[in-house]
C-alpha positions in Angstrom: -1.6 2.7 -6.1 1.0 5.3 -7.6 5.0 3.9 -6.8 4.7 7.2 -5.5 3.4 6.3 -2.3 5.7 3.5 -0.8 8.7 5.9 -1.8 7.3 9.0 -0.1 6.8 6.4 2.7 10.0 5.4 2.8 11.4 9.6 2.4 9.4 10.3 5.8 11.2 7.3 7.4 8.3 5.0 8.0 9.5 2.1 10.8 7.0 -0.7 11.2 7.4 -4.2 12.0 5.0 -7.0 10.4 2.9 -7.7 14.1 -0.2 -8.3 13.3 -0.4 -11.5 14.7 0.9 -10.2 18.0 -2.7 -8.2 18.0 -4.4 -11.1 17.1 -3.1 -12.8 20.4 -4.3 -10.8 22.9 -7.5 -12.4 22.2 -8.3 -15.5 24.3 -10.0 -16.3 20.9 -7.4 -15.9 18.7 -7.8 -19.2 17.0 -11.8 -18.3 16.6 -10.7 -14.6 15.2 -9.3 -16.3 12.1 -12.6 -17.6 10.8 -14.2 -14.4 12.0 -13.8 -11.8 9.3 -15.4 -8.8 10.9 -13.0 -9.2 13.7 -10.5 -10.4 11.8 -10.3 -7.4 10.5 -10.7 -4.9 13.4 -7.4 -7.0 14.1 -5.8 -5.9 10.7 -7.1 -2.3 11.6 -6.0 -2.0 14.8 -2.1 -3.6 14.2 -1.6 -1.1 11.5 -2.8 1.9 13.9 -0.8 0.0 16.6 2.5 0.5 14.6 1.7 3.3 13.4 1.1 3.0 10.0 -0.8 3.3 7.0 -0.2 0.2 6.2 -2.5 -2.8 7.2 -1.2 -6.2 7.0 -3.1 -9.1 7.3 -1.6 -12.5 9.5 1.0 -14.1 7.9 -0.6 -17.8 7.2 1.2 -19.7 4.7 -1.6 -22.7 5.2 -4.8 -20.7 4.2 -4.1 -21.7 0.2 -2.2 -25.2 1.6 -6.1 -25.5 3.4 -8.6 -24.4 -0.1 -6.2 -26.5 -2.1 -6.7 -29.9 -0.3 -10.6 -29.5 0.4 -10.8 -28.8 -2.9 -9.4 -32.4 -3.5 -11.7 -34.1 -0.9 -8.6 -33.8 2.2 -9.7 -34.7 5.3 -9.3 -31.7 7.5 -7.3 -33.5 10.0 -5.1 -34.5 7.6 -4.2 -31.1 5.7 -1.1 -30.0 8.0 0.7 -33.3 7.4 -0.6 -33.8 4.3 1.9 -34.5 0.8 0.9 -36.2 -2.7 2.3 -39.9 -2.8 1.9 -39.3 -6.2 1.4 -37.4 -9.3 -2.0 -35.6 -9.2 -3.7 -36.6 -12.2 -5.7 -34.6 -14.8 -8.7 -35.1 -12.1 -7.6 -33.4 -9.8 -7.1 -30.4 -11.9 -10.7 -31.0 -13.0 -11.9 -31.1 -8.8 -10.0 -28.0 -8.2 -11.4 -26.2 -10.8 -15.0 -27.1 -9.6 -14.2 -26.4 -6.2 -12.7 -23.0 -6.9 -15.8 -22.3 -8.7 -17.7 -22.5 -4.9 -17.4 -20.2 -2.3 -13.7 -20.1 -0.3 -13.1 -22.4 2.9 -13.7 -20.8 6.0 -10.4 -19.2 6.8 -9.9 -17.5 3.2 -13.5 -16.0 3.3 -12.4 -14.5 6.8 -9.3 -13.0 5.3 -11.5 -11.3 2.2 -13.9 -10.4 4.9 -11.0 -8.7 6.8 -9.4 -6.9 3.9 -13.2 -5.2 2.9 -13.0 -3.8 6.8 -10.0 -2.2 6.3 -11.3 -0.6 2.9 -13.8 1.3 4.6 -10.9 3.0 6.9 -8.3 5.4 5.9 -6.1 2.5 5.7 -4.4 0.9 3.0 -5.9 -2.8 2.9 -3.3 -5.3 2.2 -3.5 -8.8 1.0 -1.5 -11.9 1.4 -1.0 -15.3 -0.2 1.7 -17.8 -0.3 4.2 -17.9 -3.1 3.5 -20.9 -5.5 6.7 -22.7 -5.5 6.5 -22.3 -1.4 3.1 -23.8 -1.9 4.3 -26.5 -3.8 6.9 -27.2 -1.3 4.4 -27.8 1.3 2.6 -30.7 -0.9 5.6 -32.5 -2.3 7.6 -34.9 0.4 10.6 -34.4 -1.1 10.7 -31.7 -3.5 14.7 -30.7 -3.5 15.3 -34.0 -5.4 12.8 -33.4 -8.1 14.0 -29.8 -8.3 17.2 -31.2 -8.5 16.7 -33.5 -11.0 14.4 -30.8 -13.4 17.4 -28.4 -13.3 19.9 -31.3 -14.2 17.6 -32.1 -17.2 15.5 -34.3 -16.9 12.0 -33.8 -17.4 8.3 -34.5 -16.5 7.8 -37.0 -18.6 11.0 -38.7 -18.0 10.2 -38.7 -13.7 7.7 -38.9 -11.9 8.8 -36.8 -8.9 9.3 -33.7 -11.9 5.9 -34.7 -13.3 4.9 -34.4 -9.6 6.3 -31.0 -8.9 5.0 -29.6 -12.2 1.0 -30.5 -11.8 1.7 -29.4 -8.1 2.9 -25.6 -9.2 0.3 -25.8 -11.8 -2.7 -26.3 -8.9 -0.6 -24.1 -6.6 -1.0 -20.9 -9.2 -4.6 -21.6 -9.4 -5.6 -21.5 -6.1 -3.5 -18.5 -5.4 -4.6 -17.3 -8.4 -8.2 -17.4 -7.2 -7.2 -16.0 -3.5 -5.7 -13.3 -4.5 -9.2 -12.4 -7.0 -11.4 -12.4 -4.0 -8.8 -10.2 -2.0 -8.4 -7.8 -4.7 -12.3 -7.3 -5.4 -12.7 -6.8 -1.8 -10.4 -4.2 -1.5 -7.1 -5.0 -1.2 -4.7 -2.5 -2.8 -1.4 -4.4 -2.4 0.0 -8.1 -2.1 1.8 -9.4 -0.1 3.6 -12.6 -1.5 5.4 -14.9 0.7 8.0 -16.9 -1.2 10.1 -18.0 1.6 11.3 -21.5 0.0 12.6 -19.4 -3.2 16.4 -19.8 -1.5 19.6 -21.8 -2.0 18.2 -24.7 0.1 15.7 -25.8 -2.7 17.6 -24.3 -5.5 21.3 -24.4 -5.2 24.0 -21.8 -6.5 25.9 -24.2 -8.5 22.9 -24.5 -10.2 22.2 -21.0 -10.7 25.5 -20.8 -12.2 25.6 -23.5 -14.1 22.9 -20.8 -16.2 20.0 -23.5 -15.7 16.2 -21.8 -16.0 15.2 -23.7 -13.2 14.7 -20.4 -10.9 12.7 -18.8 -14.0 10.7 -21.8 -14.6 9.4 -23.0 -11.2 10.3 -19.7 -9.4 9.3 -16.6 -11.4 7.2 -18.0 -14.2 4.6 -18.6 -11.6 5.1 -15.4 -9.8 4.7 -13.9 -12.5 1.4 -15.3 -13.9 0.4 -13.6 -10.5 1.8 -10.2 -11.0 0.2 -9.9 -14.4 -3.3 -10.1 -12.5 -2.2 -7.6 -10.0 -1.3 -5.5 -12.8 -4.5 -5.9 -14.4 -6.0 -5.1 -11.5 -3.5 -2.1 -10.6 -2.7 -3.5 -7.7 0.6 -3.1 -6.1 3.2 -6.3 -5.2 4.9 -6.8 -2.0 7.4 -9.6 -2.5 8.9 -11.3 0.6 11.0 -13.8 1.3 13.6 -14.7 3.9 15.6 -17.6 3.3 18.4 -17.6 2.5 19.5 -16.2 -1.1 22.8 -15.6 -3.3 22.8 -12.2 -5.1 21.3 -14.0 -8.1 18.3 -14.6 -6.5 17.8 -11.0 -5.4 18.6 -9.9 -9.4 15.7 -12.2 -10.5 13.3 -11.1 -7.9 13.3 -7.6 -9.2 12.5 -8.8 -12.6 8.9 -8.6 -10.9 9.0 -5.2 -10.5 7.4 -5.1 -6.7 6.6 -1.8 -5.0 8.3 -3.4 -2.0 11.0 -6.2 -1.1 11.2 -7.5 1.9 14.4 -9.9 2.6 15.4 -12.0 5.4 18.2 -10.8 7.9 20.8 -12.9 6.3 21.1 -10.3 3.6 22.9 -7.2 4.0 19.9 -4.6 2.2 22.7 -1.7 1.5 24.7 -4.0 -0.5 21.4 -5.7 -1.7 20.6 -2.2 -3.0 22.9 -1.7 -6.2 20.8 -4.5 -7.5 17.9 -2.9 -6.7 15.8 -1.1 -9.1 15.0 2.6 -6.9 11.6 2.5 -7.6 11.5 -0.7 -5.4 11.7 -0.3 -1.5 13.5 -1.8 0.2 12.2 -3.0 3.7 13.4 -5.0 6.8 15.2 -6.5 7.9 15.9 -6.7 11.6 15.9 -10.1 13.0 12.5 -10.2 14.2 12.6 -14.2 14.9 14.8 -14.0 17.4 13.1 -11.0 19.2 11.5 -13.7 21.9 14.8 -14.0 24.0 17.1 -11.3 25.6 19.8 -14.5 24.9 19.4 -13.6 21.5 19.5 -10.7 20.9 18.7 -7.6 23.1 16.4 -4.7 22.7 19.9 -2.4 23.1 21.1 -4.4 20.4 17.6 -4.1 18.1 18.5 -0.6 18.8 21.5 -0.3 17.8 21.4 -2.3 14.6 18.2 -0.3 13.5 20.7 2.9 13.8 23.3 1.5 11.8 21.0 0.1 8.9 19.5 3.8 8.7 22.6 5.2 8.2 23.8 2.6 5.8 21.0 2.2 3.8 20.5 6.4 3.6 24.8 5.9 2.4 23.5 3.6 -0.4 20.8 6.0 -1.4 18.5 3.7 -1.8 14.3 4.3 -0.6 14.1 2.3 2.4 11.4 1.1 5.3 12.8 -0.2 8.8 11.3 -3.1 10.1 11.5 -6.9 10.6 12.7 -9.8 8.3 9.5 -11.4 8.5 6.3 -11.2 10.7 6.8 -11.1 14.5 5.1 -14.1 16.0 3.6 -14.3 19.7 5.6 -16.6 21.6 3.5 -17.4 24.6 5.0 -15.8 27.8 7.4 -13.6 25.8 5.3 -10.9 25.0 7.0 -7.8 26.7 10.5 -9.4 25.5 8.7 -8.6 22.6 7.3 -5.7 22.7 10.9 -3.9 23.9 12.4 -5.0 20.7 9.7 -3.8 18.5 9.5 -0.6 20.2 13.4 0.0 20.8 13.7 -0.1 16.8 10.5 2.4 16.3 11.1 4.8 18.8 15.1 4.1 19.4 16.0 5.6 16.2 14.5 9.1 14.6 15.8 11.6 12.4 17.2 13.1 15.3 19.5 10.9 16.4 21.1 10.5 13.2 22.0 13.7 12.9 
């Protein structure tokens, strides 16, 4: 797609939140939809013309790649949730992997391709979605803050085995994505949406990044960006989210892969994020979507009235912006019309009108 399009988005003042898996559940079958890709994607279809917009998310799964990965390697399915490496994976694995990602995808990742060709036949724009590889490799390593902590302090794979650990793990991590995001693109999908939330201060610390380590550039962005050069190949367009919790830093380097859209977590103040923003990159969120659930938490008065005031802030800072959540909005069984009120007291709350 042309940057063109996110940015006249953003000038008509788009709102959206990231619900498609509040669609999803209002199926009794929701579990069933996921390995369904026809309906999976009448699901995608019907979110985006739900909210309102042209764009088409799929759901938010951060275990579809977790799940390809470990059958690849002869995982038990009952065991994949839980599962982490007690060890190094060896240059066998690699090999197994490779085979395995030679084969059809599992179940749930041929649902999510089939999904994305739905939405290609519409007027939509079909989305994609995989994990980030170093939130990947999070998932499969027990303890991976040490071994990050001991690769930025020096010490290498060859020296440690948890470093050698977390290096073959971001290795199969960018395959597997790698190979995800293929099938989504030559189905249709148009964008990506890649979830990094584990790229924050709680794996990588600040003192690290100012102690002027590469750690963030070697197990962060290097792999990120072996997967934006085959969206680029491809012209396809990167959404990059993630909503931990970041120093400025962090935001800097993330823009060093140019995505058509950034979406950041509701710890970070976006019209202050924006002088480090490139303004060809929209800016999207961030309104605290997790805690949307409970009135306790926050209010649908108070959704509407922080949506005001990041409009006006973000239109002071100049910078293209979409208003939405910090993340996807999950169903929370019971709370569905606590919910809704939030979503819709940010959409409909806040228009041109009243900000003038």
């Amino acid at each position: 797609m042309r940057r063109d399009y996110y940015l006249d988005l953003a000038r008509q003042g788009l709102r959206m939140p990231i619900g498609t898996d509040l669609i999803l559940h209002e199926h009794e079958d929701a579990a069933a939809i996921l390995h369904d890709g026809q309906r999976l994607g009448q699901v995608f279809e019907s979110a985006a013309r739900r909210f309102h917009t042209p764009l088409a998310f799929p759901i938010m799964d951060l275990m579809v790649e977790k799940t390809d990965l470990l059958t690849g390697l002869g995982v038990a399915p009952d065991q994949i949730d839980t599962y982490h490496f007690d060890e190094c994976p060896d240059e066998e694995a690699v090999t197994r992997l490779e085979s395995h990602l030679s084969k059809p995808p599992v179940s749930r990742l041929r649902a999510q391709i089939e999904a994305i060709a739905h939405v290609a036949a519409t007027d939509l724009l079909p989305i994609g979605m995989a994990i980030g590889p170093f939130s990947l490799m999070t998932k499969l390593i027990a303890d991976p803050i040490t071994a990050v902590y001991l690769a930025a302090s020096g010490v290498s794979a060859a020296d440690d085995a948890e470093v050698a650990a977390v290096e073959r793990t971001l290795e199969l991590s960018v395959m597997v994505i790698l190979r995800s995001i293929q099938e989504q693109i030559e189905a249709g999908a148009k964008a990506i949406f890649i979830a990094e939330p584990a790229a924050n201060k709680a794996y990588i610390s600040p003192n690290q990044l100012e102690a002027d380590t590469n750690i963030f550039d070697r197990y962060v962005l290097s792999p990120n960006r072996r997967i934006k050069g085959l969206m680029d190949r491809h012209g396809v367009d990167l959404i990059f989210h993630c909503c931990g919790e970041l120093v400025d830093e962090m935001v800097v380097r993330f823009c060093t892969l140019d995505p058509a859209i950034l979406s950041l977590g509701s710890s970070r103040k976006l019209y202050e994020d924006a002088r480090f923003v490139p303004k060809s990159t929209v800016l999207y969120g961030n309104l605290p979507s997790k805690k949307f659930f409970s009135d306790d938490m926050i209010t649908a008065d108070q959704v509407r009235q922080q949506a005001g005031e990041l409009v006006r802030a973000m239109r002071q800072a100049g910078h293209p912006f979409i208003l939405g959540t910090e993340c996807d909005t999950l169903f929370v069984t019971g709370c569905q019309n606590t919910i809704a009120r939030k979503i819709q007291a940010f959409m409909k709350g806040t228009t041109v009108n009243d900000l003038n």
